[in-house]
N, C-alpha and C positions, 0 to 999 in steps of 0.2 A: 684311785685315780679314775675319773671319768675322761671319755672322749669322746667329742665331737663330729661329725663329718656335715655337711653340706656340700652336696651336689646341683650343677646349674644344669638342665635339659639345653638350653642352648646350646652354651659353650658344649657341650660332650655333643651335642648333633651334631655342628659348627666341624669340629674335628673330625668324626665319621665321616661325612660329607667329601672333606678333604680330605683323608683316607681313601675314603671308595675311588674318589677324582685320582688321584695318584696313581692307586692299583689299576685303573682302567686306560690312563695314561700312559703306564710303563708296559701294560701288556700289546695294546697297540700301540705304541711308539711310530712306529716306519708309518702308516698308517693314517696319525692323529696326531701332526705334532701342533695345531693351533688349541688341540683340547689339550696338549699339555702345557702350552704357553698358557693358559685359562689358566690350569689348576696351579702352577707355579705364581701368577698374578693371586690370586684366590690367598694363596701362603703369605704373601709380603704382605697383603692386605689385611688379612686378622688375624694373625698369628702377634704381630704388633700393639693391635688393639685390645688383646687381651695380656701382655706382657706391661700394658702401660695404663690401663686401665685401674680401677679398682676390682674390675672382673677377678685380675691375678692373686689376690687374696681368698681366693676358695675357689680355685679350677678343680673342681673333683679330687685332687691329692691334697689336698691341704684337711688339715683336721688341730683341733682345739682341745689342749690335752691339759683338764683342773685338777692340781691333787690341792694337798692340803698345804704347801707352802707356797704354789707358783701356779700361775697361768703359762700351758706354751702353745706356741704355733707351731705344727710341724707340717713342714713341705714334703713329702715321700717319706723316709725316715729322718730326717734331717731338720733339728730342731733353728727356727728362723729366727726366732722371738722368746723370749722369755720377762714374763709381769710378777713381780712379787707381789702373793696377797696380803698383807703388810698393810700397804695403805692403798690399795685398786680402787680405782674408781671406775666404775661403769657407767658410759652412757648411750642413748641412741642415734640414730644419725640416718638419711635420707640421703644415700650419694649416687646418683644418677640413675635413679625411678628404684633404689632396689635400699631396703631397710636394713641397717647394719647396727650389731655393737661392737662398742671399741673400748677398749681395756687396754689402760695407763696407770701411771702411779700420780699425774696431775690432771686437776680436772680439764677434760677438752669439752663440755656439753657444749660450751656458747663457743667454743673457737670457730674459727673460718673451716671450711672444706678444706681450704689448702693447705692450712697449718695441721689440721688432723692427717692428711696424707702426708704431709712431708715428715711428720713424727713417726709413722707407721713406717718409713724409709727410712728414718733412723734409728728404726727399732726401738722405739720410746713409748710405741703406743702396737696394739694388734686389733685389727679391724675383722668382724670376723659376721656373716650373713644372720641376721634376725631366725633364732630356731627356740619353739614355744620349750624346749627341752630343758635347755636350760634356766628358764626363764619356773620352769617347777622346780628344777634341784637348786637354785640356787636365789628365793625369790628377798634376799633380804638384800641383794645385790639393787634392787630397783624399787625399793621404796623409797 
């Protein structure tokens, strides 16, 4: 079995960021309460945007786990998704300035944006960040 991971520099600074805002908010609290209305803003603000996002498909704990019968998606340890390789079809996709593949068992190449997300949220499809890694172990997927 191979595994995957992809990590976003963003999104994990995004979250530091608000981290450190938090920890500096809570220790001066009495002090700082409009820099903690900031970082409590700061939270409803992107904490959403990456929950609804296509972001949320590989926030740093997501990883793409290929053996020899299945494709999975796993969120932390917690398998999301599951692709038999049976009949997968792979293909690529451009979803908001960031290169993705997505792995189904019907082809999505020509579908719409929105039908490949709404498949990937009914578990039908797994979108998973463009990594040259794969693209060596498994190059009969993309001819």
């Amino acid at each position: 079995m191979k595994e995957y991971r992809k990590t976003m520099r963003i999104i994990n600074g995004l979250l530091t960021v608000i981290y450190v805002m938090g920890f500096i908010a809570d220790t001066f609290e009495k002090s700082s309460s409009g820099f903690t209305n900031l970082c409590f803003t700061l939270c409803l603000i992107i904490l959403p945007i990456i929950e609804f996002s296509p972001l949320k498909y590989f926030c740093g704990v997501v990883s793409l786990r290929v053996s020899d019968e299945k494709v999975v998606r796993v969120w932390m340890s917690f398998k999301t998704c599951t692709i038999t390789r049976e009949n997968n079809v792979v293909s690529c996709r451009r979803i908001a300035g960031l290169n993705f593949m997505i792995f189904s068992n019907s082809d999505l190449s020509h579908a719409r944006t929105a039908k490949v997300l709404g498949a990937a949220l009914r578990r039908k499809a797994i979108i998973f960040p463009y990594t040259s890694q794969i693209w060596l172990d498994f190059p009969q997927w993309f001819e």
